[in-house]
PAPA-962757 format. One record per residue (C-alpha): y negated, z, x; residue number from 1. Coordinates in Angstrom, 1 decimal. Last residue first. Layout:
N
+--------+--------+--------+-----+
!     py !     pz !     px !   n !
+--------+--------+--------+-----+
!      Y !      Z !      X ! NUM !
...
+--------+--------+--------+-----+
//
This chain:
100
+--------+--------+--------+-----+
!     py !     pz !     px !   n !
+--------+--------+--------+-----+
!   12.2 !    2.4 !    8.6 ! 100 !
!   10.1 !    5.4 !    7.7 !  99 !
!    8.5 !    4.1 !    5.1 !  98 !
!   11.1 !    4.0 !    3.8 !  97 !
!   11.0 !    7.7 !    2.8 !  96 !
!    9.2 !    6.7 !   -0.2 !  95 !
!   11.8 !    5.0 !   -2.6 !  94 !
!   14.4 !    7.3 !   -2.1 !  93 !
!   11.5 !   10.2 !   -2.2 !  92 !
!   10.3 !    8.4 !   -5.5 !  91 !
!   13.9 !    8.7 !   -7.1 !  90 !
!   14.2 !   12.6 !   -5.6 !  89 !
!   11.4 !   14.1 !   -7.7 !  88 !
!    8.3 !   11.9 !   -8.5 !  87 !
!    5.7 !   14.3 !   -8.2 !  86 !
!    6.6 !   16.5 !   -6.1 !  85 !
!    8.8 !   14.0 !   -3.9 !  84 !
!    5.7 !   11.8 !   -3.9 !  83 !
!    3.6 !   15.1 !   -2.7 !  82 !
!    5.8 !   15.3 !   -0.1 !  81 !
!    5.8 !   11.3 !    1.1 !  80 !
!    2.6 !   12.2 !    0.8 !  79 !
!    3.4 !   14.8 !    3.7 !  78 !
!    5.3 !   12.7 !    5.4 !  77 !
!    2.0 !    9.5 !    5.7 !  76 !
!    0.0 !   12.2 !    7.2 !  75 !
!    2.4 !   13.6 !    9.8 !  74 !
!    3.3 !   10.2 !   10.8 !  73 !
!    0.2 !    9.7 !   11.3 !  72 !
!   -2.3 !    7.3 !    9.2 !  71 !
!   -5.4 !    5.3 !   10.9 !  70 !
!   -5.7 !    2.2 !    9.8 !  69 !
!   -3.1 !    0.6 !   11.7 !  68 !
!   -0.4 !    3.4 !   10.2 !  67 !
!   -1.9 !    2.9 !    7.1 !  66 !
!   -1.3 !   -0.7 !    7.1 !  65 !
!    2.4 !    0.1 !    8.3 !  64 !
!    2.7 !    2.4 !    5.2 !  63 !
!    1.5 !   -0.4 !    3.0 !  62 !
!    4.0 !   -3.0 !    4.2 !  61 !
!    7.0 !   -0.7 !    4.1 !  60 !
!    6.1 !    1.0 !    0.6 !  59 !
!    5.4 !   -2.1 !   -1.1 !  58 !
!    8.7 !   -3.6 !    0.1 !  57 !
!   10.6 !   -0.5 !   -1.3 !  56 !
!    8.5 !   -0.9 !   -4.9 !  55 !
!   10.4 !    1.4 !   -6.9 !  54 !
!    7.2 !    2.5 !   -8.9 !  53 !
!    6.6 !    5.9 !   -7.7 !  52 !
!    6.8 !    4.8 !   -4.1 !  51 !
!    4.9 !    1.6 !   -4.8 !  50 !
!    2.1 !    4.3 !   -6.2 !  49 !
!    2.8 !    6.4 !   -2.9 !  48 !
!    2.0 !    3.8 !   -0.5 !  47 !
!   -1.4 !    2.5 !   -2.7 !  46 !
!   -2.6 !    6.3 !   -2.1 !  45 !
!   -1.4 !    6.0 !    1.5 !  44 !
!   -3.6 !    2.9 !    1.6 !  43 !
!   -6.5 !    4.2 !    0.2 !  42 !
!   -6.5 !    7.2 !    2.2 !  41 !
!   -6.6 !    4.9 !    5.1 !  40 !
!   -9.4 !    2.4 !    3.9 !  39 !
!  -11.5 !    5.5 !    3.2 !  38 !
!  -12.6 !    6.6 !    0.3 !  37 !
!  -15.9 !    6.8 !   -1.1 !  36 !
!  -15.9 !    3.3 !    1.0 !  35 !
!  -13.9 !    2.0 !    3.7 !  34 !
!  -11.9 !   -1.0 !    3.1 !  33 !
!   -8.2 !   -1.9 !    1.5 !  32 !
!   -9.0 !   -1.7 !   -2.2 !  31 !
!  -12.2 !   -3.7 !   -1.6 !  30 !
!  -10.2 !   -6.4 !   -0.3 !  29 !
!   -8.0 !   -6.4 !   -3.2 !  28 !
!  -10.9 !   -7.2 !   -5.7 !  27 !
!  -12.1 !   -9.9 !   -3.7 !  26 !
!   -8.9 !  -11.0 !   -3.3 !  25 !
!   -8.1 !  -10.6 !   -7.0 !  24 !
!  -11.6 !  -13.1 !   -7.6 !  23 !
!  -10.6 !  -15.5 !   -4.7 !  22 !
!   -7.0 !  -15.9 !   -6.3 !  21 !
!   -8.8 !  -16.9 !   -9.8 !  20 !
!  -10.8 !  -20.2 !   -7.6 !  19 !
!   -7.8 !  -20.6 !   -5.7 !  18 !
!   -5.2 !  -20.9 !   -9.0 !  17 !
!   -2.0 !  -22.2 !   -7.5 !  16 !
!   -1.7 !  -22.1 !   -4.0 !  15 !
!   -3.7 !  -18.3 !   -3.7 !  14 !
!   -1.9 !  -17.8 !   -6.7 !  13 !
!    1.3 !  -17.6 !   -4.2 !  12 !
!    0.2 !  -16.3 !   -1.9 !  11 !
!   -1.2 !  -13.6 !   -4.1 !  10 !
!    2.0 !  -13.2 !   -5.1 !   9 !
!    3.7 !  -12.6 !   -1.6 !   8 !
!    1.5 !  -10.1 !   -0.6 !   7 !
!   -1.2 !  -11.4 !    1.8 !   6 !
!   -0.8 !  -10.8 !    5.5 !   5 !
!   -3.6 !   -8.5 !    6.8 !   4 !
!   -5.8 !   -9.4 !    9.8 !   3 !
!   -8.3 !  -10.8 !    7.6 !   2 !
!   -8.3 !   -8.2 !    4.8 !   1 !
+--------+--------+--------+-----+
//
């Protein structure tokens, strides 16, 4: 969580609330560390939820934090697979920017 830049809105209630910000970021980092999963599976599973929720910006960051945690580009195109699957065409807009 160090080395990772905070998403906008936790900046942000980082600002405004510190004391509720430390709980999410608690929270957060947990979500972005080894444990029954690891840190990189977490990530591409984080990757694919922005996919399938229109999130283009949550895609980009998320895939590059796989990437640094681990992730080919094999791994990360075969969710992008899976979101296609799953998701159809909308989520493989959405997905394949992580690519860019």
């Amino acid at each position: 969580m160090e080395n990772m830049e905070l998403p906008e809105f936790l900046q942000i209630l980082k600002e405004k609330d510190p004391k509720y910000a430390a709980n999410l970021l608690e929270n957060f980092s947990e979500t972005q560390t080894d444990g029954a999963l690891s840190a990189k599976t977490k990530l591409l599973i984080a990757m694919a939820l922005d996919a399938g929720n229109g999130d283009i910006d949550g895609v980009k960051a998320l895939s590059q934090h796989a990437r640094e945690a681990g992730a080919t580009e094999e791994e990360i195109l075969e969710v992008i697979k899976v979101i296609g699957s799953v998701c159809g065409t909308q989520g493989l807009f959405y997905a394949t920017k992580a690519f860019k």
